[in-house]
C-alpha positions as CSV (number, residue, x, y, z in Angstrom):
1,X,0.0,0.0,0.0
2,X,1.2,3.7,-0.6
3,X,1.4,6.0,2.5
4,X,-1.4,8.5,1.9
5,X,-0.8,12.1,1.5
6,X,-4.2,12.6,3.1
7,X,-4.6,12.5,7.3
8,X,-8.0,11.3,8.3
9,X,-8.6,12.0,12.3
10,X,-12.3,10.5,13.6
11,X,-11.4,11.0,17.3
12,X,-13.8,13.9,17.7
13,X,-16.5,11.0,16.5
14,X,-17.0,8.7,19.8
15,X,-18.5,9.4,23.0
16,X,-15.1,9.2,24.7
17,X,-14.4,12.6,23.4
18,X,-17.3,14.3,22.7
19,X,-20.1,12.8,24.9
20,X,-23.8,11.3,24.3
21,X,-23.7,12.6,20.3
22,X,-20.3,10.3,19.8
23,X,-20.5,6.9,18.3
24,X,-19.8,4.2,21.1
25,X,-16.3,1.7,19.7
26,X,-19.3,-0.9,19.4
27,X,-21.6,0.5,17.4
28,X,-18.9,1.9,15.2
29,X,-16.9,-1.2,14.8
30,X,-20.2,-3.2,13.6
31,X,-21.6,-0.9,11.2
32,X,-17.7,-1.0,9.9
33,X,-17.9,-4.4,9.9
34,X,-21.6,-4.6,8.1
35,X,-19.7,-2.0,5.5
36,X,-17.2,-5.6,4.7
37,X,-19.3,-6.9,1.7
38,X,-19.6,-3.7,0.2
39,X,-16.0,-3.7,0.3
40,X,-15.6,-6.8,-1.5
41,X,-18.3,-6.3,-3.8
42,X,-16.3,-3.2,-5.3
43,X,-12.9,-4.6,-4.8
44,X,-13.9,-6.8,-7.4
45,X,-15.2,-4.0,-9.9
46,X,-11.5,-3.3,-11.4
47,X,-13.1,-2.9,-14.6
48,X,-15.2,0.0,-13.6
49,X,-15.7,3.0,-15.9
50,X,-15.3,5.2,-13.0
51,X,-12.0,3.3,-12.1
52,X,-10.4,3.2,-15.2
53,X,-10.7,6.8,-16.0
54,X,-7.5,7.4,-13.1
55,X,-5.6,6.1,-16.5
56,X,-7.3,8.6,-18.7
57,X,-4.7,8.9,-22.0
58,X,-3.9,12.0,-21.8
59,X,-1.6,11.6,-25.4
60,X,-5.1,10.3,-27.7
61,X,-5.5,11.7,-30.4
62,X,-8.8,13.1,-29.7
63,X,-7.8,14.9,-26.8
64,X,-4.6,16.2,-28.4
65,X,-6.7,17.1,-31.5
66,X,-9.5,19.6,-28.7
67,X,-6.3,20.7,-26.9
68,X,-4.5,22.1,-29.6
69,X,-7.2,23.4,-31.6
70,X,-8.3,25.7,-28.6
71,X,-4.4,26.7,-27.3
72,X,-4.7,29.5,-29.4
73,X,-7.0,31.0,-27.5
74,X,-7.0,33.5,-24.5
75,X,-10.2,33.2,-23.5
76,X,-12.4,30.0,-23.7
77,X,-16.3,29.6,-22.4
78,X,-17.0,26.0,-21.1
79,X,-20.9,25.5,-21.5
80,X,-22.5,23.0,-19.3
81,X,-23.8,22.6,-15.8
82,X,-24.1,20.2,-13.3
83,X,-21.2,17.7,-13.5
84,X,-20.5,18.7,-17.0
85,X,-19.2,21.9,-15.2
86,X,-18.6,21.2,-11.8
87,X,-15.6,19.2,-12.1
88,X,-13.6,21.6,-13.9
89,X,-14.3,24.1,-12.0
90,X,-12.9,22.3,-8.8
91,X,-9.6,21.6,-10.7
92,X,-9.4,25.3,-12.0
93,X,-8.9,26.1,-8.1
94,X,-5.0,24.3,-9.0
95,X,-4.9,26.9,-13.2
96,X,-1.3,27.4,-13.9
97,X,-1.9,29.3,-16.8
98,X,-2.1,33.4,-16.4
99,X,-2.2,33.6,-20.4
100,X,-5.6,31.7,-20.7
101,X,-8.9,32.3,-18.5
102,X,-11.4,29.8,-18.6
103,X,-14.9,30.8,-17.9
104,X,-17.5,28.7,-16.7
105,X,-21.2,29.0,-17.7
106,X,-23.3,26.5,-15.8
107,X,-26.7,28.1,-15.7
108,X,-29.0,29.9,-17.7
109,X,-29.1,33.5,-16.0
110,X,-30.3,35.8,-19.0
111,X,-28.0,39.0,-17.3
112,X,-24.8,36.7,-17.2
113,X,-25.3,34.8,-20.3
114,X,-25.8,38.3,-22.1
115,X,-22.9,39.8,-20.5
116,X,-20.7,37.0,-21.3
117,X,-21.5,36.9,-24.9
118,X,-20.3,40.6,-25.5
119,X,-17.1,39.8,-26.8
120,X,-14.8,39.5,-29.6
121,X,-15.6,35.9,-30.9
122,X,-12.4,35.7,-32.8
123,X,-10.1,35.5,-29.8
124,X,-12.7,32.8,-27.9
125,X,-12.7,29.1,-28.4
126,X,-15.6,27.7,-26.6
127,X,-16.5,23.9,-25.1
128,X,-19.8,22.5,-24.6
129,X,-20.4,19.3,-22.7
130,X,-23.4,17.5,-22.3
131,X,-23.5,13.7,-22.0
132,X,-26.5,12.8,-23.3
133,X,-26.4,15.7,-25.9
134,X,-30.1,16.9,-24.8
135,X,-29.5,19.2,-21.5
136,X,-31.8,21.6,-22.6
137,X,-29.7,24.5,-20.2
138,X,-26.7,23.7,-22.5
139,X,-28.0,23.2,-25.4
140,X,-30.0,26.7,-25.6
141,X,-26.5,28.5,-24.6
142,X,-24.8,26.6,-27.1
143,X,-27.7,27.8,-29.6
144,X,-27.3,31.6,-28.2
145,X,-23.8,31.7,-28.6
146,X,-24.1,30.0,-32.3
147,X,-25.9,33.4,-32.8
148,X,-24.0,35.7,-31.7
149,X,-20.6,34.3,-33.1
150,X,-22.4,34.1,-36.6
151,X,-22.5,38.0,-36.3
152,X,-18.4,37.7,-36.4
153,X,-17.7,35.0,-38.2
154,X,-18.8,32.3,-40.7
155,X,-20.1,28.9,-40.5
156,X,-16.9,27.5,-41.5
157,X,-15.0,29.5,-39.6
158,X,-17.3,29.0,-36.3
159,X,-15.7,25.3,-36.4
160,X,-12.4,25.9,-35.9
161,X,-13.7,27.2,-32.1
162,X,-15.6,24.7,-30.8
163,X,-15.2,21.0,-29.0
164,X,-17.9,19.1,-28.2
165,X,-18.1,16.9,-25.5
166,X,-20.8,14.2,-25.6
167,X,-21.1,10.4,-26.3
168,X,-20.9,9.2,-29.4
169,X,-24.4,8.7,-30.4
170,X,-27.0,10.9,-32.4
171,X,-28.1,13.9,-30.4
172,X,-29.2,17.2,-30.8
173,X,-25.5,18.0,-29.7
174,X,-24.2,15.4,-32.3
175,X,-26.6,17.0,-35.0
176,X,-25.0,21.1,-34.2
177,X,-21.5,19.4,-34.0
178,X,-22.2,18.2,-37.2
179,X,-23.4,20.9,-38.5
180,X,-21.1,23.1,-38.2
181,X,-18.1,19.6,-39.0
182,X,-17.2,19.9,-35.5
183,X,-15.8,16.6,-34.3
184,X,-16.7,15.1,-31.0
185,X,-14.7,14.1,-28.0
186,X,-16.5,11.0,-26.3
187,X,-18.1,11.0,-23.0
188,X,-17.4,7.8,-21.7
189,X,-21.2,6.4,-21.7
190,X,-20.7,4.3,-18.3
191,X,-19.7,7.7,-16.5
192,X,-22.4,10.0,-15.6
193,X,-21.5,13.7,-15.1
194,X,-20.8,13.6,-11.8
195,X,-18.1,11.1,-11.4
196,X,-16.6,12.3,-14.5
197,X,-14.2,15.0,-13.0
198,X,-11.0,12.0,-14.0
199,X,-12.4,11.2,-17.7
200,X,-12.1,13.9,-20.8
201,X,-15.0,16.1,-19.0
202,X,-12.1,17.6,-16.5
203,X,-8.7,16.3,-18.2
204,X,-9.4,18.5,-21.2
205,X,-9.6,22.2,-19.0
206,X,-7.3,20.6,-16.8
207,X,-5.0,20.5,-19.7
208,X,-5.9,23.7,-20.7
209,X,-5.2,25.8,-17.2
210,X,-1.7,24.3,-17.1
211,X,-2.5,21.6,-14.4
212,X,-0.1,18.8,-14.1
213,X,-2.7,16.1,-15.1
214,X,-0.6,13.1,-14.4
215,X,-0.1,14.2,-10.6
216,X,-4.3,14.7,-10.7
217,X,-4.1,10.6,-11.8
218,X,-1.4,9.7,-9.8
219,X,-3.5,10.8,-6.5
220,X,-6.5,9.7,-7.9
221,X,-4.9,6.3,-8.9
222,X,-2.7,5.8,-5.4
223,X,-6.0,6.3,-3.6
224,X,-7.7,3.6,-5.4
225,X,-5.0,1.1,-5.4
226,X,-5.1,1.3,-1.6
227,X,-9.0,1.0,-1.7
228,X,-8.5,-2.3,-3.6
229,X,-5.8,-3.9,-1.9
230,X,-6.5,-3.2,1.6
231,X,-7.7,-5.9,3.9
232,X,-8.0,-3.9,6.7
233,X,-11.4,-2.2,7.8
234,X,-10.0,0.6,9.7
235,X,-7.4,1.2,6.9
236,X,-9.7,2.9,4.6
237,X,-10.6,5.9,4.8
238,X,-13.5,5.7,2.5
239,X,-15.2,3.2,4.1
240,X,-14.6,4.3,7.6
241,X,-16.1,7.7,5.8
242,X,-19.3,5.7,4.7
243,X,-19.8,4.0,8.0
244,X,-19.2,7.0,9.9
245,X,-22.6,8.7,8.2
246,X,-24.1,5.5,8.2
247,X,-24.1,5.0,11.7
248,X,-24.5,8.8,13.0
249,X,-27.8,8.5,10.7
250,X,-29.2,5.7,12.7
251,X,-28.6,8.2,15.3
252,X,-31.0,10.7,13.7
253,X,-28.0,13.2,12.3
254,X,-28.7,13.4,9.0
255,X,-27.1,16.8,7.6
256,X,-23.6,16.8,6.6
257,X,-21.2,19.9,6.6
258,X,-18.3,20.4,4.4
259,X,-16.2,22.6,5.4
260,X,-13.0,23.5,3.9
261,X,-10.1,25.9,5.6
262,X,-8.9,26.4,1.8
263,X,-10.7,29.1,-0.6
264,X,-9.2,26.9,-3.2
265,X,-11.5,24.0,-2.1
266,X,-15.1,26.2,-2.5
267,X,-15.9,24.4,-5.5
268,X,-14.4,21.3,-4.5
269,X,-17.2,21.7,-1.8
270,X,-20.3,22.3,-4.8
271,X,-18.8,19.3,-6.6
272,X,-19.0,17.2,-2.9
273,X,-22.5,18.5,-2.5
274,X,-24.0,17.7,-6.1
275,X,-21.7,14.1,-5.6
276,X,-23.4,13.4,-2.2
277,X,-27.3,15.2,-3.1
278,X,-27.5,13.4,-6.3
279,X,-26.0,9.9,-5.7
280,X,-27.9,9.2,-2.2
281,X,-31.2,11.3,-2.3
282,X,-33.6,8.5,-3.2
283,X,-36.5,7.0,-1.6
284,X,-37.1,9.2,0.8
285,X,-32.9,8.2,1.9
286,X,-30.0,10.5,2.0
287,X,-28.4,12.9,3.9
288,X,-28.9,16.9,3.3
289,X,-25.2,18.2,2.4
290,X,-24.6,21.6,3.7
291,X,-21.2,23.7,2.1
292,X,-19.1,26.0,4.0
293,X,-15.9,27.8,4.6
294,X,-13.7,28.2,6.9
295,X,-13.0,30.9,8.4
296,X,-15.9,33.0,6.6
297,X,-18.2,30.7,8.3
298,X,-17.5,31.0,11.6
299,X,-19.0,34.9,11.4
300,X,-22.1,33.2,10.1
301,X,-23.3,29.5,10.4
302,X,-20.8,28.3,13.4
303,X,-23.5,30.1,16.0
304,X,-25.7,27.5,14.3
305,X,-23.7,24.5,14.7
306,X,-22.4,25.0,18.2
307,X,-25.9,26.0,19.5
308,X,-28.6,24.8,17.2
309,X,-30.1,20.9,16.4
310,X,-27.3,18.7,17.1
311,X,-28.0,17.1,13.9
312,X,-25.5,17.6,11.9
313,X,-22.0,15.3,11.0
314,X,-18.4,17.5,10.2
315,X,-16.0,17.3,7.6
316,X,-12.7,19.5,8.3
317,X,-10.4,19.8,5.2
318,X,-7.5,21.7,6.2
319,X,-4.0,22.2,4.6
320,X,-0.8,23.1,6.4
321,X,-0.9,27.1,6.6
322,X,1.4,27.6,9.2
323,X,4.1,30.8,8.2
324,X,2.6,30.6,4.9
325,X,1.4,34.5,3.9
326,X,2.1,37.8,4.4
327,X,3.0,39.4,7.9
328,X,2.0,43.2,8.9
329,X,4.9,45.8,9.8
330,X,4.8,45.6,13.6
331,X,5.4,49.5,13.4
332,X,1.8,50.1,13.4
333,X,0.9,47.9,16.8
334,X,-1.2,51.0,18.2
335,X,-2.7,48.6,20.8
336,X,-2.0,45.2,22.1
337,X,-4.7,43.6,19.7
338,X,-2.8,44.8,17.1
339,X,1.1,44.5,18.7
340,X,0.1,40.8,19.1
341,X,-1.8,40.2,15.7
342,X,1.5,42.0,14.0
343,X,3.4,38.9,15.1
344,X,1.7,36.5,12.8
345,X,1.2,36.1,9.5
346,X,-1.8,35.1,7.9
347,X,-1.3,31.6,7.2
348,X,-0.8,31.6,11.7
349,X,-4.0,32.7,12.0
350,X,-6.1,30.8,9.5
351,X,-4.0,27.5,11.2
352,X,-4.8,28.5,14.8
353,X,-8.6,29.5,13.5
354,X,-8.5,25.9,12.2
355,X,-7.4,24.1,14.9
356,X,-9.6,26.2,17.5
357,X,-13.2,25.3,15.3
358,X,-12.3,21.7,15.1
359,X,-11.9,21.3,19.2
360,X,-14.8,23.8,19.9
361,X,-17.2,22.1,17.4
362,X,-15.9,18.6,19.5
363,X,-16.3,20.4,23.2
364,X,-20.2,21.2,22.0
365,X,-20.7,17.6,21.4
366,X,-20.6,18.2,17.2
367,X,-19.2,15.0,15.7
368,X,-16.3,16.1,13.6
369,X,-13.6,14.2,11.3
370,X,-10.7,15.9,9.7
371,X,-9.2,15.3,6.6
372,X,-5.7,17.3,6.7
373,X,-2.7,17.5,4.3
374,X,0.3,19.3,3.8
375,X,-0.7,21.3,0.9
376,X,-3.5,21.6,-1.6
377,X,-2.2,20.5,-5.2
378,X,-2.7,18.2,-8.0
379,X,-2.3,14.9,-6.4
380,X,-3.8,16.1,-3.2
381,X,-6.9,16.9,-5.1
382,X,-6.8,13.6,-7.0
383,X,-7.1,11.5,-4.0
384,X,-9.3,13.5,-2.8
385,X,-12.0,13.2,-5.6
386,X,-11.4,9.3,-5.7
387,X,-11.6,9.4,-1.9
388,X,-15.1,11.3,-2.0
389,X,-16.2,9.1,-5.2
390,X,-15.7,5.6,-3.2
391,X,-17.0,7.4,-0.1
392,X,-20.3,8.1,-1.8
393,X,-20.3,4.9,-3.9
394,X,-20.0,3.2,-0.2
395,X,-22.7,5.0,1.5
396,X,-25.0,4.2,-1.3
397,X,-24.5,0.6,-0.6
398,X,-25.2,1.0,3.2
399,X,-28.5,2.8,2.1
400,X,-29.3,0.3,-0.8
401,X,-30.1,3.1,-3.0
402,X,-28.4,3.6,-6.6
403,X,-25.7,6.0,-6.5
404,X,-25.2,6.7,-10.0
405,X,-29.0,7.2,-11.1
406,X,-31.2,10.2,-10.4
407,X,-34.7,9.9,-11.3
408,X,-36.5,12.8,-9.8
409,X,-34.2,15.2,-11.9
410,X,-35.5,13.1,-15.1
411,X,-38.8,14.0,-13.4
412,X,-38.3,17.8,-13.3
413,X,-36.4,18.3,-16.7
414,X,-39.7,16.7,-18.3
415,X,-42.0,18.6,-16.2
416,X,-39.7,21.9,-17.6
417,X,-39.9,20.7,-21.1
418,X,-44.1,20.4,-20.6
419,X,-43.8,24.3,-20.0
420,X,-42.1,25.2,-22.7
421,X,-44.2,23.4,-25.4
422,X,-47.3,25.5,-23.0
423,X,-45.3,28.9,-23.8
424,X,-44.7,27.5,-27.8
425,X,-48.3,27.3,-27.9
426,X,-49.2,30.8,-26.2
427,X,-46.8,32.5,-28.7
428,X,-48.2,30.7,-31.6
């Protein structure tokens, strides 16, 4: 087994340390052991989409083809929502690459889609990902910006800015790609959007903000191989994860908070929350994910945790800060507030703000784990997307619910689509 760059620290989970809301060893220890099947059941999936995609090529031919064809570009849009969007987003928290900005459009705000579409098309390249091809959010930005680059340039020339993202089957994406003799990079069809942050979805902007992919697969891949070859229960961190949630459920906590000490990881936190909402709310199952930040947070919702329904279960990410920043000149220590603050640099406080919410959320009887690493970068965040992934696919198991379907969405988008064949009618 590798030695994993990622700490995991449950002791703020049992009644030893944090009273009548902590786990007892016994109740832990069987729901860890219940978690054993599960284990082996997925142990034995090596051929899963989801796990193959850690070895991504990043060297294909289609991927070299969509990465070279938008290099030239200083700006490019990315157009999709959801998982389509939220994975790259999360890795453009590690972009490399001051010479090219790319800009996330993930929902279907009239203002921002208007503002963003002022431009000069000829310096944009744009993506658009949508795995089945038929998001209707995506598609109608795709079909707005189609319009407003025709005003600039010509059909023909319109190609030579665009990758498509979607699986290789006939779509209304498939049909504009076409159209306009775009070709298409595949979605792998056995990865839905959300576990798709390792596969072409995220490697492609990863590529483009300068990102060292192959650490991003290397932490991804290190975290799996443990997963898989450990024989140990306590010696995963995933499953311990999985049983953790499990078993504070059965004690009525059923809301999970996320909460990062690392502005870097804000969208690592929406990709978590869409992972954990989408996978395990089913059948009236699931636990409510709740994102915040550290230290913002603790001027706004930490009143709420330390004194309101003890219902909730915590999940600390927190880098090494110590030193790290900018100090103050200690001329200016008018007072003693200030005298002692002009000691320390930033990185000293955010690490003692850290450490002080993670023991006072334990001394109010708040279950709390923390995940903890030196510092946040390309394989750090690779393990810890696998780590989440496996985490989720676990919990799913313990709640013998689906974790890669989600069919009240399909309810909604169809329910959306009813109202705009009501409005077709009305203008007609």
């Amino acid at each position: 087994m590798t030695k994993s760059i990622l700490k995991n620290s449950i002791l703020f989970c049992f009644e030893p340390s944090i009273g009548q809301n902590g786990l007892s060893e016994k109740t832990f220890n069987t729901t860890l052991l219940h978690g054993e099947k599960f284990l082996k059941k997925w142990q034995n999936q090596k051929d899963f989409p989801l796990f193959r995609s850690t070895h991504e090529d990043l060297f294909s031919n289609d991927l070299q083809h969509a990465q070279e064809k938008l290099s030239k570009f200083e700006e490019i849009l990315v157009l999709g929502t959801g998982g389509s969007s939220l994975g790259g987003q999360t890795l453009q928290a590690l972009s490399k690459n001051d010479k090219r900005n790319l800009v996330f459009l993930d929902n279907i705000d009239p203002f921002t889609i208007e503002k963003a579409y002022q431009r000069d098309w000829s310096k944009t390249g744009i993506i658009v990902i949508s795995k089945s091809g038929e998001t209707a959010e995506t598609l109608l930005q795709f079909l707005i910006a189609l319009k407003s680059m025709r005003k600039d340039l010509s059909d023909l020339k319109i190609s030579d800015h665009l990758v498509v993202l979607t699986e290789p089957k006939p779509s209304s994406l498939s049909k504009l790609a076409d159209y306009f003799n775009c070709p298409i990079l595949p979605h792998d069809q056995n990865i839905g959007g959300r576990y798709a942050v390792l596969s072409n979805v995220g490697l492609l902007p990863a590529i483009l903000m300068g990102l060292d992919v192959s650490q991003l697969q290397k932490g991804a891949q290190d975290t799996l191989d443990d997963f898989m070859k450990a024989d140990h229960l306590h010696d995963i961190p995933s499953l311990t994860g999985a049983a953790l949630h499990y078993a504070f459920l059965e004690k009525g906590i059923n809301q999970t908070v996320f909460m990062p000490y690392i502005d870097r990881c804000e969208r690592l936190s929406a990709w978590h929350s869409q992972l954990w909402a989408e996978s395990l709310g089913k059948n009236n199952k699931g636990l409510t994910p709740i994102r915040s930040i550290g230290a913002v947070d603790q001027h706004s919702q930490l009143q709420l945790f330390l004194d309101g329904p003890k219902n909730k279960f915590f999940t600390l990410l927190c880098a090494e800060q110590k030193g790290l920043g900018a100090k103050p000149d200690q001329n200016l220590g008018f007072t003693e507030n200030l005298k002692s603050l002009s000691k320390h640099s930033l990185g000293n406080l955010m690490e003692a703000e850290q450490k002080a919410t993670y023991e006072t959320l334990a001394q109010n009887g708040c279950p709390v784990r923390l995940i903890s690493f030196d510092s946040y970068n390309e394989e750090v965040l690779g393990s810890l997307l696998m780590h989440f992934m496996l985490e989720t696919i676990l919990m799913a198991e313990y709640l013998d619910v689906n974790a890669f379907d989600q069919p009240a969405v399909e309810q909604g988008k169809i329910l959306a689509q009813h109202y705009l064949k009501q409005n077709e009618n009305i203008a007609a």
